[in-house]
N, C-alpha and C positions, 0 to 999 in steps of 0.2 A: 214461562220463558226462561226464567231462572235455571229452575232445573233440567230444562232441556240445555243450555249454554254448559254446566256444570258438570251435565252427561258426555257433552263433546269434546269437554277439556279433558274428562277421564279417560276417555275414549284416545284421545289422540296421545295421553301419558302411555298407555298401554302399547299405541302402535310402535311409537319411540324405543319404548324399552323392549318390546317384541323385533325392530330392528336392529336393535345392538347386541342385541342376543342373536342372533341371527349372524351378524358379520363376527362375532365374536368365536362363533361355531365355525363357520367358514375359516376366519384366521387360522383356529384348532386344526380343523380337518389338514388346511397347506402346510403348515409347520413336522406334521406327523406326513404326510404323503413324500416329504421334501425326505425321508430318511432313504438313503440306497440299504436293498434290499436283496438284492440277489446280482448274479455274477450270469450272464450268459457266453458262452464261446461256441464258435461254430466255424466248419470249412465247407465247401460247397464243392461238390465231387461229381463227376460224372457217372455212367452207369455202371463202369469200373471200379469206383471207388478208387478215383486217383484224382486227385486235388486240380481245382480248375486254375489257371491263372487268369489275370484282367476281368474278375470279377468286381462288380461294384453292389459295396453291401449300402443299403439305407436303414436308419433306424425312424421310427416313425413313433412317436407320441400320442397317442388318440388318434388326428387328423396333421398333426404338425410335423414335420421335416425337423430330426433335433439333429443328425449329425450323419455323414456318409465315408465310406472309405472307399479307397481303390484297391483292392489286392492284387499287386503286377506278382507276385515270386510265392509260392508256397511250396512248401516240405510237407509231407505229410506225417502226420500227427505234431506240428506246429498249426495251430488252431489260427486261420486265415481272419478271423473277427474277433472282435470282444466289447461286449460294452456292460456299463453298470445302471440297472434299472433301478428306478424309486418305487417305495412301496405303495401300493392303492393306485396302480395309475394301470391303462391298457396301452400296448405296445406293438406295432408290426415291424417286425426285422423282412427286409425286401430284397433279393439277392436275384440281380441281374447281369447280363452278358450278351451283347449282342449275338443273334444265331443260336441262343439258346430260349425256351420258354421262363418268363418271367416268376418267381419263387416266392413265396411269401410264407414267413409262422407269425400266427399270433399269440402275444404272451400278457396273461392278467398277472400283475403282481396284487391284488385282493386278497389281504390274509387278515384272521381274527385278530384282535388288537392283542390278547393274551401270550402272541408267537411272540418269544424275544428275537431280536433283531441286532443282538451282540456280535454274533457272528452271520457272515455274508454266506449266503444261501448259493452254490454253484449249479447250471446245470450246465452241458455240453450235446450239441448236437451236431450231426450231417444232413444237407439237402443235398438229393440228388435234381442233379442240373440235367435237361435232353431238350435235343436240340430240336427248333421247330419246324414243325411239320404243316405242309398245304391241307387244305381241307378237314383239320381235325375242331371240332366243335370245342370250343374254348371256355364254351360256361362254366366249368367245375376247377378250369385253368386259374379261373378269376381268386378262386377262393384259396387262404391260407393251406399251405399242407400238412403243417401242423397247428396244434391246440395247446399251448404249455401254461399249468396254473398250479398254486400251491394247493396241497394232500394233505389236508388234515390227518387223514387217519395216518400219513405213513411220515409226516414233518419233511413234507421233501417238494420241489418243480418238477413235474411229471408230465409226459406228454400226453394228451387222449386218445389212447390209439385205437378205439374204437371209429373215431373221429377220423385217425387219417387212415384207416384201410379203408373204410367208407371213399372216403375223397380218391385215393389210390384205383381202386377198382373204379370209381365212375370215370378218368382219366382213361385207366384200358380200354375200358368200354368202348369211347370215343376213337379214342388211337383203333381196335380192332374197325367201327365202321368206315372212319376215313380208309383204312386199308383194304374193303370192301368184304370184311372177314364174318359180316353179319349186319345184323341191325339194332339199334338203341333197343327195340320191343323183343327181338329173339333172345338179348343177351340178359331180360331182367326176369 
């Protein structure tokens, strides 16, 4: 009995110091994720590429709501958004307008721990904004348009644009059958 008592106070030193190690890591991880790490700027343009006004951008956290703008007046090439993301963390920028289909990019700020973070990482983009349409199939609607994550090999936030032709094309797809110009099966 002894030695069984003596095994569970070992045991439970172990769990103890296994949990302080544990929140200790956690601590680590938030204090480094807390660093900003890159710069995004964006305007939201129609299919002209002429800056939309009364756009409402949201920035999104994982699943959290961290901050939204209204852009009533834009210039073009005066970048209608901007915000500063921290590093290790996933991000959807969401850019809405009533009468227009709803816009989303997702952005991983994930980078090797060896990347210095001296200087703030820029990247800039356009979403084109169109307006919505009856009967177009909206599942691929749902989905981010873009894919933006750091490149190792090239030290830079890059879009995946294999990612968003893919997405692009399966939107046409859609827009062409709502317009009876085919069907989901002839167009693949």
């Amino acid at each position: 009995m002894k030695n069984l008592n003596s095994a569970m106070a070992t045991l439970i030193v172990f769990i103890v110091i296994a949990a302080n190690a544990a929140a200790g890591a956690t601590e680590k991880k938030d204090s480094t994720s807390s660093k900003t790490c890159l710069e995004v700027t964006g305007v939201a343009v129609d299919g002209n590429s002429k800056p939309i006004d009364g756009a409402t951008i949201t920035l999104f956290k994982e699943n959290d709501e961290m901050e939204w703008i209204q852009v009533t007046s834009v210039v073009y090439h005066e970048h209608s958004f901007s915000f500063k993301l921290d590093v290790n963390e996933y991000y959807t920028i969401e850019i809405s307008k009533p009468g227009f289909v709803t816009r989303s990019v997702g952005i991983s700020t994930t980078m090797p721990s060896n990347v210095s973070l001296e200087e703030l990482f820029r990247y800039e983009f356009e979403v084109e904004m169109f307006k919505e349409r009856k009967n177009v199939d909206d599942y691929y609607l749902d989905f981010p348009v873009a894919l933006i994550s750091y490149s190792a090999k090239h030290d830079v936030f890059d879009n995946n644009y294999a990612y968003t032709k893919h997405i692009k094309s399966k939107i046409s797809e859609a827009e062409n059958v709502a317009r009876g110009e085919g069907t989901a099966q002839q167009n693949k």
